[in-house]
C-alpha positions in Angstrom: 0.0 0.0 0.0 1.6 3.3 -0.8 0.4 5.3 2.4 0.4 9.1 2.6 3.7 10.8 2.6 5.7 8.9 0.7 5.7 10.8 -2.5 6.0 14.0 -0.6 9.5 12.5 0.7 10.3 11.2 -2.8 10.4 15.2 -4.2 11.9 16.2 -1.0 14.9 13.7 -1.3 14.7 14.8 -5.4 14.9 18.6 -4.4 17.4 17.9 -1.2 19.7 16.0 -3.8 20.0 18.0 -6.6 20.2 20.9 -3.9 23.0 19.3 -2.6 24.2 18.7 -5.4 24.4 21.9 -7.5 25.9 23.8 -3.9 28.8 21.2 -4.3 29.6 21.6 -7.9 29.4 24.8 -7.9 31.9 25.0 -4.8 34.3 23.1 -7.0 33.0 25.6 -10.3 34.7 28.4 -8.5 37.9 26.9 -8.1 38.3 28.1 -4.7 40.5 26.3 -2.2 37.9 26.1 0.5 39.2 25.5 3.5 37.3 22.6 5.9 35.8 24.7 7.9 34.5 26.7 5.5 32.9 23.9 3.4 31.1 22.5 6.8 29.9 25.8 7.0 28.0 26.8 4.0 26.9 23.0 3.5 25.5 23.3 7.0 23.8 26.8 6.6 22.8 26.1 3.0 20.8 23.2 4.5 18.4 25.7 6.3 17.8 27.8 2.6 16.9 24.3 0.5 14.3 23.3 3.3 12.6 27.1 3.0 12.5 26.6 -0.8 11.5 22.4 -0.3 8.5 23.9 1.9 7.4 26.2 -1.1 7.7 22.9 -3.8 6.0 20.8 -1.4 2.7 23.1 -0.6 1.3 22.4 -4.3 1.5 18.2 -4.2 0.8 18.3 -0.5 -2.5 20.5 -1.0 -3.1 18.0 -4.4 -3.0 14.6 -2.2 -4.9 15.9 0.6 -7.4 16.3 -2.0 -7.3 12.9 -3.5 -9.6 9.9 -2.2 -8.4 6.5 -1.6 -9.0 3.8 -4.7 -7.0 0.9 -5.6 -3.9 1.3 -7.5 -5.0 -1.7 -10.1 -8.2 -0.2 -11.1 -7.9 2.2 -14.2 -8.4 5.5 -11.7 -5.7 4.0 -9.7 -3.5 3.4 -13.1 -4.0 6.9 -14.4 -3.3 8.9 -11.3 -0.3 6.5 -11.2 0.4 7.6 -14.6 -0.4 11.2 -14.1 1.8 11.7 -10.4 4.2 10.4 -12.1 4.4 12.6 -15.6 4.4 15.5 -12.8 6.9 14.3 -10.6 9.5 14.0 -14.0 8.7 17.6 -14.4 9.4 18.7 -10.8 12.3 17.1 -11.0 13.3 18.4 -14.4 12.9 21.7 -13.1 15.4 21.0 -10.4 17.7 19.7 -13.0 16.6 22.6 -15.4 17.7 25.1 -12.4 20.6 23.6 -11.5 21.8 24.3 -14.9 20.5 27.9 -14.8 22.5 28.5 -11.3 25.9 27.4 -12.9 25.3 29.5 -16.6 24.8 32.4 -14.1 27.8 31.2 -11.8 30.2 31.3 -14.4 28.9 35.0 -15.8 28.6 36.3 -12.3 30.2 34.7 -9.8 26.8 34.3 -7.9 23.6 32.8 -7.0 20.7 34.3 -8.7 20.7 38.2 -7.5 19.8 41.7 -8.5 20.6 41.0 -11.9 19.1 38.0 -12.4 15.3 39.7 -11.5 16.6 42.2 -14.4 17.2 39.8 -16.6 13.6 38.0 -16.2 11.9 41.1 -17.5 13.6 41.1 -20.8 13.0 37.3 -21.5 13.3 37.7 -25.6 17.3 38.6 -25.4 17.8 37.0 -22.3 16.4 33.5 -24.0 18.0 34.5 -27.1 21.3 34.8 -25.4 21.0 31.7 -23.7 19.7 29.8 -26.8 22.7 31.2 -28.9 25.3 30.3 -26.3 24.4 26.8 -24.9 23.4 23.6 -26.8 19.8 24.2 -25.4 17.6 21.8 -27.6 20.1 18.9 -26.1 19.9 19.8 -22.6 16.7 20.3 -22.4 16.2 16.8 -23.9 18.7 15.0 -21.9 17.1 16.5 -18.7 13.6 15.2 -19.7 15.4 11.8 -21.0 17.3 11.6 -17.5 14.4 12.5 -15.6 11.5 10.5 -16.7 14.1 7.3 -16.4 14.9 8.0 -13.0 11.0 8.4 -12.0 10.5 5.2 -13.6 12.9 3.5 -11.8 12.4 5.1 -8.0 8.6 6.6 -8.3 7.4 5.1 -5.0 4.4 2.4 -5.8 1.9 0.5 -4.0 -1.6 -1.8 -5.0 -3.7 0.9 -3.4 -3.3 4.7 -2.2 -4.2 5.6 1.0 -3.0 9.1 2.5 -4.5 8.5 5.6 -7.5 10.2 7.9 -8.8 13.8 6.5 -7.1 15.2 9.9 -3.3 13.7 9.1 -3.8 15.1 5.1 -4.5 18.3 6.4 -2.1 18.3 8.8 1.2 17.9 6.6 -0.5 20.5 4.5 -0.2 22.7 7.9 3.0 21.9 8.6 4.4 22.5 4.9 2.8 25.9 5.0 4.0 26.9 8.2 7.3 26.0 6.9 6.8 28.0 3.8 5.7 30.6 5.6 8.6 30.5 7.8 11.4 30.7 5.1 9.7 33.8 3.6 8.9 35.6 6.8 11.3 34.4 9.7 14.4 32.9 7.7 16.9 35.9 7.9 18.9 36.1 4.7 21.6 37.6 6.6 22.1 34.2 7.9 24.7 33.3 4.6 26.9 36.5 5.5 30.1 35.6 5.6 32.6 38.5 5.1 35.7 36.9 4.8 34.8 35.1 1.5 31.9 36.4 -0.7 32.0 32.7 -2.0 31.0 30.8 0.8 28.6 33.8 1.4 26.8 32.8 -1.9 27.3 28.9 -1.7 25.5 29.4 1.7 21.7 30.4 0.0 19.9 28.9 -2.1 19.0 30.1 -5.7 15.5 30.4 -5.9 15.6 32.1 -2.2 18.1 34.6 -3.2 16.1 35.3 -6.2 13.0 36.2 -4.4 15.2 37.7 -2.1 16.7 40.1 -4.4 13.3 40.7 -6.1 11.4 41.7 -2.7 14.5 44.5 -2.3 15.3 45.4 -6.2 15.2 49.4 -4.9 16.8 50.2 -1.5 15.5 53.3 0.3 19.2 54.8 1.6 17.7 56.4 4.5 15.9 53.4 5.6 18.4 50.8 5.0 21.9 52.5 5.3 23.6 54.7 8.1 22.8 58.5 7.9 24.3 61.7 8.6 21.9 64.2 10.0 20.7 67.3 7.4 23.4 69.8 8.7 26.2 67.6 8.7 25.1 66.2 5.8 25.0 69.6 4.2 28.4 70.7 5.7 30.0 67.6 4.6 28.9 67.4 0.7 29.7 71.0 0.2 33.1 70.3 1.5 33.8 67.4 -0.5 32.4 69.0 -3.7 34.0 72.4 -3.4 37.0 72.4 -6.5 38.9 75.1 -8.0 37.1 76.8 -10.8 33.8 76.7 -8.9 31.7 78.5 -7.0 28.3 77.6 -5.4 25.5 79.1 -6.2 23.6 79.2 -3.2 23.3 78.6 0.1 22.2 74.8 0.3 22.7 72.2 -2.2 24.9 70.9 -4.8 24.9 74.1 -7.8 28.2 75.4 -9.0 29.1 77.9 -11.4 32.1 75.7 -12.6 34.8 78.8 -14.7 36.9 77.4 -17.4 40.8 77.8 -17.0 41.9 77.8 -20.8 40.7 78.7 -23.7 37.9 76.5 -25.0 38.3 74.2 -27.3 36.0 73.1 -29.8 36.4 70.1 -30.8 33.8 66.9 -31.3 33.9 64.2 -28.9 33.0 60.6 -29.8 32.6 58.7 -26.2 32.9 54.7 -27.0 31.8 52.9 -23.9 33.1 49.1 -24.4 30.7 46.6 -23.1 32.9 44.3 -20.2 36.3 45.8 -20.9 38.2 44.9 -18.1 41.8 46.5 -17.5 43.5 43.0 -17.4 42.6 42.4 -21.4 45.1 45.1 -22.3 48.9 44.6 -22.7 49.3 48.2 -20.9 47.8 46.2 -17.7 50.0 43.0 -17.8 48.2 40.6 -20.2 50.5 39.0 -22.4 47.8 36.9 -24.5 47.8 39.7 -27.0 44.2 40.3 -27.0 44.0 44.2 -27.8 47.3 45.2 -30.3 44.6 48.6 -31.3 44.5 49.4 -27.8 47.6 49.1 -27.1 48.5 51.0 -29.7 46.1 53.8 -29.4 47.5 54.2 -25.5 50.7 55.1 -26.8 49.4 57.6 -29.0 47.2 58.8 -26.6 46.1 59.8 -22.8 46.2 56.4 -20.8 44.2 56.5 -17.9 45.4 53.7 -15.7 43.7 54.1 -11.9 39.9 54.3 -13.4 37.2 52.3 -11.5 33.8 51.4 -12.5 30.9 52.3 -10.6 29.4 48.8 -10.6 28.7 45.6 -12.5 25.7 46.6 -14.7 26.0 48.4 -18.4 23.4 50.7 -17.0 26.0 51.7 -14.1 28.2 52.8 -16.6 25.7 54.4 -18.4 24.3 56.5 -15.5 28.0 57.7 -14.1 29.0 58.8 -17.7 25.8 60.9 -18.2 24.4 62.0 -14.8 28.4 61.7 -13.0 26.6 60.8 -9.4 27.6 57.5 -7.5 25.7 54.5 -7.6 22.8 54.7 -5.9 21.2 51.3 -4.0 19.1 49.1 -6.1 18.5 50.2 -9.5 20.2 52.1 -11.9 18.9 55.8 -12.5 18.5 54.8 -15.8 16.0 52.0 -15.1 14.1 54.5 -12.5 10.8 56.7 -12.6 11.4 60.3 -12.8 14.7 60.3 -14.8 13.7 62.6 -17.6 15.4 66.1 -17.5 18.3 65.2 -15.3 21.4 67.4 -15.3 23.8 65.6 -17.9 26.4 65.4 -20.4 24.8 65.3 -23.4 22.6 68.3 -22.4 25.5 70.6 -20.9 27.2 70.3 -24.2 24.0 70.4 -26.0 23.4 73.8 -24.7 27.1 74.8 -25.9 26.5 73.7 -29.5 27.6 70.1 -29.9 24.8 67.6 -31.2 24.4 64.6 -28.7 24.0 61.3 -29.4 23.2 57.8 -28.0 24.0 55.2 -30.9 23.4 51.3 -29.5 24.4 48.3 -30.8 21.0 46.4 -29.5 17.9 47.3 -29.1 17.7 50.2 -26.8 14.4 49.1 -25.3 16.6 47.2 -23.0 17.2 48.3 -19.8 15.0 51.4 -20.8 18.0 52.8 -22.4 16.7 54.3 -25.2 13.6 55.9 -23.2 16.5 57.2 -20.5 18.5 58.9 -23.3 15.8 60.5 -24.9 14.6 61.7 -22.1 17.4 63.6 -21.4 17.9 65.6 -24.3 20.3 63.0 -26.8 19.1 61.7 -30.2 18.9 58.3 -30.1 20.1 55.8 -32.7 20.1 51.5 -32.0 20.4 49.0 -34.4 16.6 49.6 -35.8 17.7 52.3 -37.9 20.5 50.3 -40.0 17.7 49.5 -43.0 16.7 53.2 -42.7 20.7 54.2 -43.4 21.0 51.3 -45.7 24.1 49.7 -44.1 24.9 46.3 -44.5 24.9 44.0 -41.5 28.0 41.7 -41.3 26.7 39.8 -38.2 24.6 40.2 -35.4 23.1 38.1 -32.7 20.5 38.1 -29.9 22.5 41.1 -28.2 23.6 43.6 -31.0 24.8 43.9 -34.3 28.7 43.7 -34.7 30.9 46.4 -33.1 31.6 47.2 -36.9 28.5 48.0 -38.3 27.4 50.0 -35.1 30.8 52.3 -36.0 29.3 52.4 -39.5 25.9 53.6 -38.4 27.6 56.3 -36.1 29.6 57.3 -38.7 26.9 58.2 -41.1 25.2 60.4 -38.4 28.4 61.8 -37.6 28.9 62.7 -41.1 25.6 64.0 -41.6 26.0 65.9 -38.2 29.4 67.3 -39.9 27.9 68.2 -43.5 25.6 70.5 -41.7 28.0 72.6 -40.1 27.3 71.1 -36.3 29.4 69.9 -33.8 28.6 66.5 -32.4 28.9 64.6 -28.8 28.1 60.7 -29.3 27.9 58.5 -27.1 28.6 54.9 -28.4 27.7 51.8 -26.5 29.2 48.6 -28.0 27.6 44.9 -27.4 30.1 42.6 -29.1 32.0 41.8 -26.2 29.0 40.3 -24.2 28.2 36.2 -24.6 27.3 34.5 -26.8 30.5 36.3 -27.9 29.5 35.7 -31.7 31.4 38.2 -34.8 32.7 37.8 -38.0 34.1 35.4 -39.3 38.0 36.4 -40.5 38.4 39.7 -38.2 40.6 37.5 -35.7 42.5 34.4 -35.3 40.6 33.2 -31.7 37.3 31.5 -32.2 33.9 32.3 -31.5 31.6 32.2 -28.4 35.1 33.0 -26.4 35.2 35.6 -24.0 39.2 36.0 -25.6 37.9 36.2 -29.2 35.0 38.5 -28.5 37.9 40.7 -26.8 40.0 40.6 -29.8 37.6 41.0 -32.2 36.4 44.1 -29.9 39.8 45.6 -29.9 39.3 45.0 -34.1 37.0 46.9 -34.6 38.1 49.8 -32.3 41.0 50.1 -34.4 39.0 50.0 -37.7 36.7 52.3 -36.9 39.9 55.0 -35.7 41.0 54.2 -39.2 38.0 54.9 -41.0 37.9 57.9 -38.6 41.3 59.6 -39.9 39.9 59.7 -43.8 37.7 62.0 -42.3 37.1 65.9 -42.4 36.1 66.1 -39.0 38.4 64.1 -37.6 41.6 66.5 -36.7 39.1 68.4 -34.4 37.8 65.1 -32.7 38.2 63.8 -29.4 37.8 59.8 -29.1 37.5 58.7 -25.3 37.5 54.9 -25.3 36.5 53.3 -21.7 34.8 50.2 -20.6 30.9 50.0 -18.9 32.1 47.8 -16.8 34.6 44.7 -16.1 34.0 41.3 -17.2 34.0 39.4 -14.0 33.5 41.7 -10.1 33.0 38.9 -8.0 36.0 37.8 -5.9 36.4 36.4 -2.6 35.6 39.6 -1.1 32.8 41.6 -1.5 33.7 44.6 -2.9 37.2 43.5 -4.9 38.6 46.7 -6.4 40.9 45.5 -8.7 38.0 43.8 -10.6 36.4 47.0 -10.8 39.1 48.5 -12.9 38.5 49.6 -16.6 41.5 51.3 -19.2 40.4 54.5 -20.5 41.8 56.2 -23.1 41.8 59.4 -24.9 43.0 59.9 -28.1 43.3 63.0 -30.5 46.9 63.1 -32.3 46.0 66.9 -33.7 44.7 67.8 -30.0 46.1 65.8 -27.3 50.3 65.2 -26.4 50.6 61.1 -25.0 50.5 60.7 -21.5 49.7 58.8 -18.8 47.5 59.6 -15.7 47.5 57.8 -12.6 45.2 59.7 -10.6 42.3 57.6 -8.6 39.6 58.6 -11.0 35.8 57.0 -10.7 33.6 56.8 -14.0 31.5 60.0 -12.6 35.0 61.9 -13.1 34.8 61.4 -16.9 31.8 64.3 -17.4 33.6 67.3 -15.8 36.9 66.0 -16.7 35.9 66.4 -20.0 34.4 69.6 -19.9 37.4 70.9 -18.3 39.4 70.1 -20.9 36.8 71.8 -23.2 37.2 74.9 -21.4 33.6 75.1 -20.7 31.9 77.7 -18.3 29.1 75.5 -16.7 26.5 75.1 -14.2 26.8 71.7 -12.8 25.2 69.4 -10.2 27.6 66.9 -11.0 29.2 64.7 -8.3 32.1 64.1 -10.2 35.6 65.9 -10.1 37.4 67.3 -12.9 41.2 65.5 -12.7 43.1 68.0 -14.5 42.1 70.4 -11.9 41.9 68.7 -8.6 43.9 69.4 -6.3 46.3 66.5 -5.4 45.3 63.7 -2.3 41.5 64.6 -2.8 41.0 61.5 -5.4 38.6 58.8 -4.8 36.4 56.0 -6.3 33.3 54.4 -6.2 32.0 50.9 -6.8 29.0 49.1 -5.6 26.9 46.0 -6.1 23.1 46.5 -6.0 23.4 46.4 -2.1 26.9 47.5 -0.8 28.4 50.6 -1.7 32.1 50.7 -1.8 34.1 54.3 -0.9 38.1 53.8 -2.3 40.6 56.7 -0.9 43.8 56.6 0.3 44.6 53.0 -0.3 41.6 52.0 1.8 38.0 50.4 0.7 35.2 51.5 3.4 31.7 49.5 2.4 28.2 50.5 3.5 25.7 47.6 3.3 21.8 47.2 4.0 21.3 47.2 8.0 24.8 47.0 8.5 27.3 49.4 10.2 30.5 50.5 7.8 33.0 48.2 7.5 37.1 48.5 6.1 37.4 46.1 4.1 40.8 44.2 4.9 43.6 43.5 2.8 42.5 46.4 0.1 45.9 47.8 -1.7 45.3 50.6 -4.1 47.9 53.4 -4.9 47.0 55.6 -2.1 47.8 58.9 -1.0 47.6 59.8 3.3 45.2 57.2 4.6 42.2 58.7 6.7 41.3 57.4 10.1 38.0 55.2 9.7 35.4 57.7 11.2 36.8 60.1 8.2 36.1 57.7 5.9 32.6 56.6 6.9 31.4 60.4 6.8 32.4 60.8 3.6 31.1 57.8 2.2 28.0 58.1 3.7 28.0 62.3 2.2 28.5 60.7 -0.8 26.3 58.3 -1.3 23.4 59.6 1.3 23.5 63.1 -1.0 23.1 61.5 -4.6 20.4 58.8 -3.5 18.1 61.5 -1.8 18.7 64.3 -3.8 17.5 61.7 -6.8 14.8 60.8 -5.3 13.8 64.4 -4.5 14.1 65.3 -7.8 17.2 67.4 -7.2 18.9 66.3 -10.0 16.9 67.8 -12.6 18.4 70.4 -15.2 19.2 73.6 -13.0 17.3 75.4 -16.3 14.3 73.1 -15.7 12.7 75.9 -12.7 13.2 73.7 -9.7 13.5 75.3 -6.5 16.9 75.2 -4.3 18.3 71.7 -3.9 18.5 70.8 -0.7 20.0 66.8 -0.2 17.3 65.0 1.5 18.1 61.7 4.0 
């Protein structure tokens, strides 16, 4: 007789398993030595994350057999339930099988369990599925899983000559006890429960993927003042206006963040083409010590030009990038300002120079519905240009995949809007976000001697294109007068042992204008929201700014300092030192941080600042303090 319960503990043991299971390879995925202790750990605490999950997989068969009367398993209702539990029990644990395969694709792009970026991801299923269908042998998988699965049901389904689950009163009471458990893991189960500081990996192999996944969904915005430490309003006043003051600027008012920024040279009129690299990471380049000879054009183009070679990103997102380049405030917790409500009219680059003359652009590689890119941009005063418009210009399409056409015919569409841009007597600004660099790591064919769907030949086909479209650049009239600043969105890979690892947060950036610009190098701690007022520095542009960014040339030396941030803990770099705010968490130094440093500040320093920083740009966002100073706001005034 199969009596009640026992195919309730069959998917437990299935889920259990291939929980087990998945923890453990991915442990060995990493290629971390763990140490013993460590590996009792986050099999122990990971333990407590499956059975909060294994509660929520339960409720649905438990509620289903509660339900069901008692027949004989012999009899045709008895055969076809038999039948039917079973065709459902190969698809629950497909799915385990099916996520298990999920957690290690996102492992080895992220270094994580499912997070922040995975909730992104599920609302832009087309090119995420794409992706995914382009860069793994899908159709196999998929059929090996159900293969595997529907074998192994066969083989261990538990059976019996007749089904009873037992009095109404025990049914009903598993179902209790599974939703009390459920209930439980979503309610009472404290996530903070995987921390583990001293190695970010045991910290993930700790949780479960489906719980961080809700997890990170239930907290995809972060209020600051709620979840982070706070300075009061004076001090927080006091300390922003402080940090912000630079030669060359004046405030404008009392309160808030306005200065009337005054150029020091002449100004300088040239057009500025701003190539943001999708996942250039500073190791890729000879200049940083790689020796695989992955970027010859960009090495090449940092002799000739300004190297910048202490520049770290602002986090691990394209939209990160994307908001410090345009907006120049730090990260703020959660998402992007790009992806948020209220971003139209925002202080920025393109419109600052747009005022001046210069004719901004967005061009895209992809689709620039993504991540509300497009929208963002347009928004905000650029014209925007994505891979849509190639029939309109007529330009041939030499490959192109679920992410983006190839790097070279997104230099070909910017070029023919530069030109056009140039034939009508206008200066232009273009910003230029590349996509061929991002898996499934697809080009073509004959631009590089590394194959496709590498991370090494998407790099070197990257680095390509950069040089062809500098070549096709210098046949150009406008090109003498033209600025190229070439700098990554983000790195390829920010997850480390530690949390906040800040040499995987570093990017090259180079500027390069033979007619306009002597070679160089500058090794000043710079953070991506430096590149706006760097650049209009170097323009010799009198401005009104709300930027949080500094301008480099002008700086005064020892001030230097760098952001960078997951979509939960906010990093502050200065002086050699790495301070990190987290969600319901005092500031912590992080240890063993070595960055070229200037005189170190005592910890309490540190913590004020960071928390000016970062306190100031989240509420003066969300206050709608960051709108253009033209726009008729009223005085800023940072809230908490």
């Amino acid at each position: 007789m199969l009596r009640g319960g026992q195919r309730l503990t069959w998917i437990a043991a299935s889920f259990m398993a291939a929980s087990l299971a998945t923890r453990v390879g991915l442990a060995l995925f990493s290629g971390e030595g763990f140490q013993g202790s460590e590996w009792s750990r986050f099999l122990a605490v990971g333990v407590a994350f499956d059975v909060a999950v294994l509660a929520w997989v339960l409720l649905p068969w438990a509620v289903y057999d509660a339900l069901l009367p008692a027949f004989a398993a012999t009899g045709r209702p008895g055969r076809g339930e038999r039948l039917w539990a079973m065709l459902w029990a190969a698809i629950y644990l497909g799915s385990f099988l099916i996520l298990a395969a999920a957690e290690f694709a996102f492992w080895g792009e992220f270094n994580s369990r499912f997070d922040f970026i995975a909730v992104d991801y599920l609302i832009y299923t087309h090119e995420v599925l794409g992706n995914i269908w382009e860069s793994y042998p899908v159709g196999l998988g998929l059929a090996a899983i159900l293969a595997v699965s529907l074998l192994v049901v066969w083989r261990t389904w538990p059976r019996g000559r007749s089904v009873n689950h037992g009095r109404w009163t025990q049914r009903w009471r598993r179902v209790a006890l599974v939703a009390a458990t459920a209930g439980a893991g979503l309610f009472v189960l404290d996530p903070r429960l995987a921390d583990y500081p001293a190695n970010t990996f045991v910290e993930q192999l700790s949780t479960n993927g489906i719980f961080a996944f809700v997890h990170a969904y239930r907290n995809n915005e972060l209020d600051y003042a709620r979840y982070y430490p706070t300075l009061g309003q004076a001090d927080l006043q006091a300390e922003i206006r402080s940090l912000l003051q630079e030669p060359h600027s004046n405030f404008t008012g009392p309160s808030g963040i306005e200065r009337q920024v005054s150029a020091y040279h002449p100004p300088q009129e040239a057009n500025v083409v701003l190539i943001s690299v999708e996942s250039l990471s500073a190791d890729f380049l000879g200049h940083f010590g790689n020796t695989l000879g992955l970027t010859p054009e960009l090495d090449r183009l940092a002799e000739q030009g300004l190297l910048f070679t202490n520049l770290f990103a602002t986090g691990t997102r394209t939209v990160r990038g994307l908001e410090a380049l345009s907006v120049g405030t730090p990260p703020t917790p959660g998402q992007s300002i790009v992806r948020r409500p209220n971003n139209d009219d925002l202080e920025n680059l393109g419109e600052e120079l747009g005022e001046r003359g210069w004719t901004p652009y967005w061009i895209y590689g992809g689709y620039g519905f993504f991540d509300n890119m497009n929208a963002y941009f347009a928004a905000n005063h650029y014209q925007v240009v994505d891979r849509s418009a190639m029939g309109a210009e007529g330009l041939p399409i030499h490959h192109e995949n679920i992410w983006g056409i190839a790097d070279e015919d997104l230099y070909s569409l910017a070029l023919a809007n530069l030109d056009r841009e140039f034939a009508q007597g206008h200066r232009f600004f273009a910003h230029i976000m590349t996509t061929s660099n991002h898996r499934p790591f697809t080009f073509p064919d004959g631009r590089v001697d590394l194959p496709q769907k590498r991370r090494e030949g998407a790099v070197k086909y990257t680095d390509w294109a950069i040089g062809d479209f500098i070549r096709r650049s210098a046949a150009k009239p406008w090109f003498d007068d033209t600025l190229f600043i070439i700098l990554a969105d983000h790195t390829a890979k920010a997850a480390g042992r530690a949390d906040l690892p800040p040499e995987r947060y570093r990017i090259p950036m180079i500027w390069y204008a033979p007619k306009l610009l002597a070679p160089g190098v500058m090794a000043r701690l710079m953070s991506q929201i430096d590149v706006a007022p760097t650049l209009m520095g170097w323009l010799g542009l009198d401005y009104e700014s709300r930027f949080f960014g500094y301008d480099l040339f002008a700086l005064e030396a020892g001030r230097e300092r760098a952001f960078i941030s997951t979509y939960q803990k906010l990093g502050y770099l200065k002086g050699g030192r790495l301070l990190v705010l987290d969600a319901r968490h005092r500031p912590t130094m992080a240890a063993g941080v070595q960055t070229p440093s200037d005189q170190p500040l005592e910890d309490g320093r540190l913590a004020r600042e960071a928390m000016a920083w970062y306190q100031a740009a989240s509420g003066m966002f969300k206050a709608g303090q960051l709108k253009d100073i033209h726009e008729g706001d009223g005085p800023a005034n940072p809230a908490q």
